[in-house]
C-alpha positions as CSV (number, residue, x, y, z in Angstrom):
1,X,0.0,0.0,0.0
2,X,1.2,3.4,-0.2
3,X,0.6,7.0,0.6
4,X,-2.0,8.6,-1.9
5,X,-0.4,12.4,-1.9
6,X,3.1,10.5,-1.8
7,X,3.7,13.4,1.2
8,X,5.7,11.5,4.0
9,X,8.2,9.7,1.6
10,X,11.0,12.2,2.3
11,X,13.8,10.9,4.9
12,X,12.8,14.4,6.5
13,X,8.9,13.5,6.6
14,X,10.1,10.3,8.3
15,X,11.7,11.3,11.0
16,X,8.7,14.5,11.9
17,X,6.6,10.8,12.2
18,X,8.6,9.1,14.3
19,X,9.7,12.2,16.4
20,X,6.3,12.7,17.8
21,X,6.3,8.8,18.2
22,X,9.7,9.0,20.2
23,X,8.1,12.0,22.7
24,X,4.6,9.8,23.2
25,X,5.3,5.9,23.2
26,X,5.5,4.9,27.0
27,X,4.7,1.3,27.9
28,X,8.0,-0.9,26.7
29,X,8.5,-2.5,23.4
30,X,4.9,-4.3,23.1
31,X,3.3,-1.3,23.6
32,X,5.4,0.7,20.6
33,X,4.6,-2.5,18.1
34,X,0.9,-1.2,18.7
35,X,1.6,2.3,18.3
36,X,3.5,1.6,15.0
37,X,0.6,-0.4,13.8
38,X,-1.9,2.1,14.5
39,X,0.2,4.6,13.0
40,X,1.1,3.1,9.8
41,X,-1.2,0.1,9.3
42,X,-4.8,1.8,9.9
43,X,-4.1,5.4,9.8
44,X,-1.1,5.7,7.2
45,X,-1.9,2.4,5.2
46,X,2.3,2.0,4.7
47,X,1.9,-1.5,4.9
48,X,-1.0,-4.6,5.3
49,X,-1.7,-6.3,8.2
50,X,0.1,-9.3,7.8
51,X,3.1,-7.4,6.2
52,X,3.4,-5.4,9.3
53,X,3.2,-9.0,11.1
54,X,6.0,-10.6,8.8
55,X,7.8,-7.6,9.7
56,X,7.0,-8.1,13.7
57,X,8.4,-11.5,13.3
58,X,11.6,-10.8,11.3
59,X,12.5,-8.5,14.1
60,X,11.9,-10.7,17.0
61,X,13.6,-13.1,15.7
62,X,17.0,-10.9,15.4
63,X,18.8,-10.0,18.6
64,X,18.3,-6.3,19.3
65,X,15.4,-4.4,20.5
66,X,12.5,-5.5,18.4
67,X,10.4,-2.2,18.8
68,X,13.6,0.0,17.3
69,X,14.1,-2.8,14.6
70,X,10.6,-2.1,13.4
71,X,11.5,1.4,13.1
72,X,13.9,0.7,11.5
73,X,12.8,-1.0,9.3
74,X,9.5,0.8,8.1
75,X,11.8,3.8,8.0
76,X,14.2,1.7,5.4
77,X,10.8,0.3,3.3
78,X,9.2,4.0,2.9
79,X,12.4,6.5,2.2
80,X,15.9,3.6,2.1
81,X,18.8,4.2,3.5
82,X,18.4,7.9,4.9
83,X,14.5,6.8,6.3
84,X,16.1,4.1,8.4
85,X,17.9,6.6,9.9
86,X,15.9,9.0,10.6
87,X,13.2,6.7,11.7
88,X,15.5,5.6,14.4
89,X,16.9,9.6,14.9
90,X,13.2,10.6,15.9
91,X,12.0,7.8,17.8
92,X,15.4,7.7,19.6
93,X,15.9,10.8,20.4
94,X,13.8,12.3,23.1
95,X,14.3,9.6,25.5
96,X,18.3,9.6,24.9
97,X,18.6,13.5,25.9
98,X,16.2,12.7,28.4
99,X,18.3,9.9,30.2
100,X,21.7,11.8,29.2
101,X,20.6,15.1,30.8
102,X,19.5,12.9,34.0
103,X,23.1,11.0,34.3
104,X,24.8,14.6,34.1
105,X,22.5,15.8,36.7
106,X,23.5,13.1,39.4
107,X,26.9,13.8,38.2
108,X,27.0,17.4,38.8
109,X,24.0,17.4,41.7
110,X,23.6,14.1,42.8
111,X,24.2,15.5,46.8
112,X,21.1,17.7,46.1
113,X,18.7,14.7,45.3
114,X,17.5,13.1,48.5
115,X,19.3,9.6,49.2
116,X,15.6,7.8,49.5
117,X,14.9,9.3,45.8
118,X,17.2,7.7,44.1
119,X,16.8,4.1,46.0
120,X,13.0,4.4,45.2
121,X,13.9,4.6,41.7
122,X,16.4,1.3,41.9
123,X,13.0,-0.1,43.7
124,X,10.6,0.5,40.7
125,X,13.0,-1.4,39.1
126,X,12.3,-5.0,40.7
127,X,8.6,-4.1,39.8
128,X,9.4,-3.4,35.7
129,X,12.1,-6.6,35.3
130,X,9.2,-8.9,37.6
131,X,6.6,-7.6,35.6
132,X,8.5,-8.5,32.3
133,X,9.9,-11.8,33.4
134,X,6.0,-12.7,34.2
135,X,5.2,-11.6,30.5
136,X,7.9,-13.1,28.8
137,X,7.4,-16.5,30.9
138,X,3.8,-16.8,30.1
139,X,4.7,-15.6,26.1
140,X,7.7,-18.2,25.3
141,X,7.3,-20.9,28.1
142,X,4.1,-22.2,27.2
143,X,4.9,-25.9,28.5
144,X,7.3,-28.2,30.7
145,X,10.4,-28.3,28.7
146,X,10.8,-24.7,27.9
147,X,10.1,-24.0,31.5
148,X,12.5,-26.5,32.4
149,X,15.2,-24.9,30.2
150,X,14.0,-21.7,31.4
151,X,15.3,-22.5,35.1
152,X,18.4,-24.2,33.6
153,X,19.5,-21.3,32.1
154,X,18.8,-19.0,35.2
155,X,21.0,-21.3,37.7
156,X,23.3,-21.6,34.7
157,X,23.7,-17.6,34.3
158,X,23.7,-17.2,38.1
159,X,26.7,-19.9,38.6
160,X,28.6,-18.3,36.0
161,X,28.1,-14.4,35.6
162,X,29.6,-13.0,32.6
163,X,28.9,-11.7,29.0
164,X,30.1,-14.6,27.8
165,X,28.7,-16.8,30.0
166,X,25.7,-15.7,29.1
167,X,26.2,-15.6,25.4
168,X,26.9,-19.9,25.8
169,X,23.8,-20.1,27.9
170,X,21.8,-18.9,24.8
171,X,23.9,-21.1,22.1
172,X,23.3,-24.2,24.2
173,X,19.5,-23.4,24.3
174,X,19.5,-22.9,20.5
175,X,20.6,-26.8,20.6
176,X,18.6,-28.2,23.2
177,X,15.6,-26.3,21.2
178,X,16.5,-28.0,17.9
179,X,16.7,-31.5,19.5
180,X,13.3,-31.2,21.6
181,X,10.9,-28.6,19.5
182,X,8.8,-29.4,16.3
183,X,7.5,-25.9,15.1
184,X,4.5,-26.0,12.5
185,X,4.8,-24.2,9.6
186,X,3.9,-20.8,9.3
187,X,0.8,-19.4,8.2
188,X,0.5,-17.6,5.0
189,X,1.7,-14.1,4.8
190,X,2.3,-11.3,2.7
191,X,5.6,-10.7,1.5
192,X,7.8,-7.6,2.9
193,X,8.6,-5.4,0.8
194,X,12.1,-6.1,-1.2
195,X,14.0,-2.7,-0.5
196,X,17.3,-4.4,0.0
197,X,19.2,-6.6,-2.4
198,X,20.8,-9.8,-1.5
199,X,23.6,-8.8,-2.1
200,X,23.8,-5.9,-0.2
201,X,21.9,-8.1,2.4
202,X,25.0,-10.4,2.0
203,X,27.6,-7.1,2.7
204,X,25.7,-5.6,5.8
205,X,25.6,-9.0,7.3
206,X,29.3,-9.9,7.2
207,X,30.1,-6.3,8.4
208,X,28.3,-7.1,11.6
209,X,30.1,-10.4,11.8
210,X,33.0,-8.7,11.0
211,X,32.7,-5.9,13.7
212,X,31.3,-8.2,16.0
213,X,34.7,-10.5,15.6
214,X,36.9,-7.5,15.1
215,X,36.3,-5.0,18.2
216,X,37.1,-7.7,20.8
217,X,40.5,-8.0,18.8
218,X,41.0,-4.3,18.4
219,X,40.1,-3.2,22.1
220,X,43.3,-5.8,22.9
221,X,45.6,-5.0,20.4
222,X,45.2,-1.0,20.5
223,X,43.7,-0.3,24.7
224,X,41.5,2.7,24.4
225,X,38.2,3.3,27.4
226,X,36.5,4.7,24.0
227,X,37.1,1.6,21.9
228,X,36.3,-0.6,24.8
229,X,32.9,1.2,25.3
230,X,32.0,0.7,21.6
231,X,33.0,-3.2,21.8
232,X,31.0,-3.9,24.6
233,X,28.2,-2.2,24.0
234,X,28.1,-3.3,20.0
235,X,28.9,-6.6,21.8
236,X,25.3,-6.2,23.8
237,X,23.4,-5.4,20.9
238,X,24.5,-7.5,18.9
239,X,23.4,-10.5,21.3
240,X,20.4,-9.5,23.4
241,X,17.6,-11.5,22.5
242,X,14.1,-10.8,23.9
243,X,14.3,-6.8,23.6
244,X,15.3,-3.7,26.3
245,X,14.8,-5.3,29.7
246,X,16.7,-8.8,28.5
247,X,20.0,-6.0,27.9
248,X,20.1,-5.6,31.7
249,X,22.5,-8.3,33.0
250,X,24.7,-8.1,29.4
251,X,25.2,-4.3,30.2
252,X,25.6,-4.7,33.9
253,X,28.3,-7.6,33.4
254,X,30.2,-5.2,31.0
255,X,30.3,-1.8,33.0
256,X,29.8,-2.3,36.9
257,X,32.3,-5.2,37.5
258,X,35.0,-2.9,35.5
259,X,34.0,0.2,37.8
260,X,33.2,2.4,34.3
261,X,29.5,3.2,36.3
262,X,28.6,2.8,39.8
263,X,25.8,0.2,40.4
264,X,23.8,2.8,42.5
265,X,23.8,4.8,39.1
266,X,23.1,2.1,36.8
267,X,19.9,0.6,38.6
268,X,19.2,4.5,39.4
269,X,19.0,5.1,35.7
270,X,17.5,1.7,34.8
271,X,14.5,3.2,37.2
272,X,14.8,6.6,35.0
273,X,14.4,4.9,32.0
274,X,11.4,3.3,32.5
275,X,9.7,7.1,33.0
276,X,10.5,8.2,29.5
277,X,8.8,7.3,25.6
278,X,11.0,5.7,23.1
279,X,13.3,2.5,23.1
280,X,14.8,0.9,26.4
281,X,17.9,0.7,24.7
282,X,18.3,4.4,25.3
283,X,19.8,3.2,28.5
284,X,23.0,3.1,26.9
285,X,23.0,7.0,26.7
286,X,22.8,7.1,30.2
287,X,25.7,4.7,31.0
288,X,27.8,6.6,28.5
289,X,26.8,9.8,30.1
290,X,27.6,8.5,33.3
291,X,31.4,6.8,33.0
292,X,33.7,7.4,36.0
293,X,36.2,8.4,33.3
294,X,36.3,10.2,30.1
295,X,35.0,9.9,27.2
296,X,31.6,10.4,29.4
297,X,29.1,13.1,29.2
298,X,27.8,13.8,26.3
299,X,30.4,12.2,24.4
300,X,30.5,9.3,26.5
301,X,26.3,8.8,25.8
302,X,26.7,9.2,22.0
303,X,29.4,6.6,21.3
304,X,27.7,3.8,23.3
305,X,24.2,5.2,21.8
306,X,25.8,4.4,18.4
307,X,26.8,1.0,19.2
308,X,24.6,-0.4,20.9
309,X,22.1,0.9,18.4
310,X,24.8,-0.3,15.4
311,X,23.8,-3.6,15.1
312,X,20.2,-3.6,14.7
313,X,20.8,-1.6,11.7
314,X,23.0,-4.1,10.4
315,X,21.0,-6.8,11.1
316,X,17.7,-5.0,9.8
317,X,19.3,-4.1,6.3
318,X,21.1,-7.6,5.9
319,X,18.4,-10.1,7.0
320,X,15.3,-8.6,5.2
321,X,16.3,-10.3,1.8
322,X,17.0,-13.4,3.2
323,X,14.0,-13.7,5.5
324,X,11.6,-15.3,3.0
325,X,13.4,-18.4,3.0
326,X,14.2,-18.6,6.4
327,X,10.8,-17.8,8.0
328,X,9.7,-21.2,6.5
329,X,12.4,-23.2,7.8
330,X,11.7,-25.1,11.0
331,X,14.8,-26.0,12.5
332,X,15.3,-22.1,12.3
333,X,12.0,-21.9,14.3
334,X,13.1,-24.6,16.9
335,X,16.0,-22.8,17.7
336,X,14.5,-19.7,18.0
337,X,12.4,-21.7,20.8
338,X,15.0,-22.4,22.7
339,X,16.4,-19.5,22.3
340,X,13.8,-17.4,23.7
341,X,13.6,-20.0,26.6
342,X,16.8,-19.2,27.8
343,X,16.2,-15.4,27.4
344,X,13.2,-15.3,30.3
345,X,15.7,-17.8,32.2
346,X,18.3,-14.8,31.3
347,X,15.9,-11.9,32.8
348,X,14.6,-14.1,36.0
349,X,18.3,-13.8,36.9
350,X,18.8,-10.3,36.5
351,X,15.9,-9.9,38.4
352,X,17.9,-11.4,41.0
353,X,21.1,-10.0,40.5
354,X,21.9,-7.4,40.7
355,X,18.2,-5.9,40.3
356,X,16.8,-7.7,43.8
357,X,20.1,-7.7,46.2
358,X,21.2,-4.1,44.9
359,X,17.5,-2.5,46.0
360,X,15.6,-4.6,48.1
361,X,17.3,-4.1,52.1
362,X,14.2,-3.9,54.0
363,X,10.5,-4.8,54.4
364,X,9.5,-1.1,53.5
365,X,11.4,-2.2,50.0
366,X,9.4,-5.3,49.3
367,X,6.5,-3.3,50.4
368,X,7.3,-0.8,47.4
369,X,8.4,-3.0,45.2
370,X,5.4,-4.6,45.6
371,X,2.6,-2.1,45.2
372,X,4.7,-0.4,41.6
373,X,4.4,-4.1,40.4
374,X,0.7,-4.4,41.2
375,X,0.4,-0.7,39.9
376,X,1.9,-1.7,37.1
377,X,-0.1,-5.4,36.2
378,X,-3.3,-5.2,37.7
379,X,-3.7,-1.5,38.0
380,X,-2.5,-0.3,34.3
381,X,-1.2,2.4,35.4
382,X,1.6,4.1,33.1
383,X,4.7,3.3,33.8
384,X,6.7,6.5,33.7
385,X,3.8,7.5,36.6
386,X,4.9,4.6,38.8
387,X,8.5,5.5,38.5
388,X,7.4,8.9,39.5
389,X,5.5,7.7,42.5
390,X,8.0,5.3,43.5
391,X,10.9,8.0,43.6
392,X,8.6,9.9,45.9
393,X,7.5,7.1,47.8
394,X,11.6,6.0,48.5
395,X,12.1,10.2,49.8
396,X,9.3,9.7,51.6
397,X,10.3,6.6,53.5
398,X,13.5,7.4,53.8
399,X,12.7,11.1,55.7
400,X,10.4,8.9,57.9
């Protein structure tokens, strides 16, 4: 389908669209597939139905943050290279500033903001990560074995917490998925539409195989804090599988052990994050912003914006030709099954560590934790409203 007066084909058009998307989607990733779909499947007519399905799919199949992908890739299908970008600019943007602005004022007045403030933020945040551990569970372990691997990989992350560790945890699922799962074959769909060639498919996908390879090898061979920050967070978006929250314990493994961010401030800012539109990932802005060396700042949030960000561009441009073929194949589709097992098992960690023993000290902290989670499942209530409350709530308690 496409636009009658041909008006918002310009990269420019693009990203006006997604802008005012970027300042009003709050709710997660779930919540922005929604918004997209109203936006350009009944209002704008971009796409049909089960095109904008397919392209659902494609997306939460690739690592990276699903909801961005999207973006991404509607941005790419209605104006090419330039509307991919500034689909991503404008829905990317307001919550970036947001959470950059944030980490430079806790750097510059973080004495000024009451003590209880900031741990009722790091509070909210065992409510959001329960909450999506209970939606993910319910979503992709819908019997015994996947619940079963599920808790594997959860003991299996705890008992050996690293990047890497957690990178094996998610190959070994991949394998247990394609020895126990028997997908059906998928229903019938509409094609995408074919905006990429294979074989510039074929060049985008080797270059993030090539990065992905090549910055570990880089950072050792030439030691720089700014190449570092780019390898590890191209490294965490390049392998996150289940969107924004699932990037907690691959972020956290990379930047608190190696004392670049404090873990007050990253659970502080994971607690921000929540009360802003736009992408999860924009979390990586504030980490940036908030290194205990330079480059930090501003600087500092750009360059790990960019990387972690890099990936799903890569990924976006270079699987869209291909994804025809593989949608239909079902060992592709039992991998993915065990894949996405292991990712709830991956977030019901984190939820542990370090979200759980960083924030949870007393009874008045289960208590909190406790009513923003039932604000947040049973009540509906916006989440940027319930990180709000719960920062008040956490001064509140802790002036009592």
């Amino acid at each position: 389908m496409t636009d009658p007066a041909g008006t918002d084909r310009s990269p420019w058009a693009v990203f006006l669209i997604f802008l005012r998307l970027g300042l009003t989607s709050f709710g997660g990733p779930v919540a922005h597939l929604g918004y997209f779909r109203d936006e350009f499947v009944t209002r704008r007519q971009w796409l049909s139905e089960r095109s904008y399905a397919d392209l659902v799919a494609l997306c939460q199949f690739l690592p990276g943050p699903a909801s961005s992908q999207v973006g991404i890739a509607l941005g790419l299908s209605r104006s090419g290279y330039a509307g991919a970008l500034a689909a991503w600019t404008g829905f990317t943007l307001p919550s970036a500033i947001a959470l950059i602005l944030f980490a430079l004022g806790i750097a510059g007045y973080g004495e000024a903001v009451p003590p209880g403030v900031l741990h009722g933020l790091k509070v909210v945040a065992v409510a959001v990560v329960a909450q999506a551990v209970w939606g993910m569970a319910r979503n992709l372990c819908p019997d015994t074995p996947r619940i079963t691997l599920m808790a594997a990989a959860t003991c299996a992350v705890l008992l050996l917490p690293s990047a890497w560790g957690q990178v094996g945890v998610m190959a070994i699922a991949a394998l247990v998925g394609l020895m126990l799962f028997k997908p059906r074959q998928g229903l019938a769909h509409d094609a995408l539409p074919a905006v990429v060639g294979h074989r510039a498919g074929l060049f985008w996908l080797t270059l993030f195989l090539a990065l992905l390879i090549g910055l570990p090898l880089l950072s050792a061979l030439f030691p720089s804090r700014a190449l570092s920050m780019v390898d590890a967070f191209y490294r965490a978006g390049s392998l996150v599988f289940g969107g924004g929250h699932v990037v907690l314990p691959l972020l956290q493994a990379e930047v608190v052990p190696s004392g670049w961010v404090g873990n007050e401030s990253f659970l502080a800012g994971y607690g921000a994050a929540q009360a802003v539109p736009g992408p999860l990932f924009t979390f990586a802005a504030f980490l940036g912003a908030s290194m205990t060396e330079a480059p930090s700042g501003w600087l500092g949030g750009v360059i790990c914006l960019l990387a972690i960000f890099a990936p799903s561009f890569l990924l976006v441009a270079g699987a869209l030709p291909f994804w025809e073929r593989l949608r239909r194949n079902v060992r592709t589709q039992a991998a993915l099954a065990g894949i996405n097992a292991a990712v709830a098992g991956l977030l019901l960690a984190a939820l542990y560590q370090p979200v759980w023993t960083s924030a949870i000290h007393a009874p008045q902290d289960f208590g909190l934790a406790l009513v923003a989670l039932v604000a947040l499942m049973f009540w509906k209530l916006p989440p940027w409203l319930v990180v709000i409350g719960s920062g008040v709530a956490g001064g509140l308690l802790s002036s009592a």
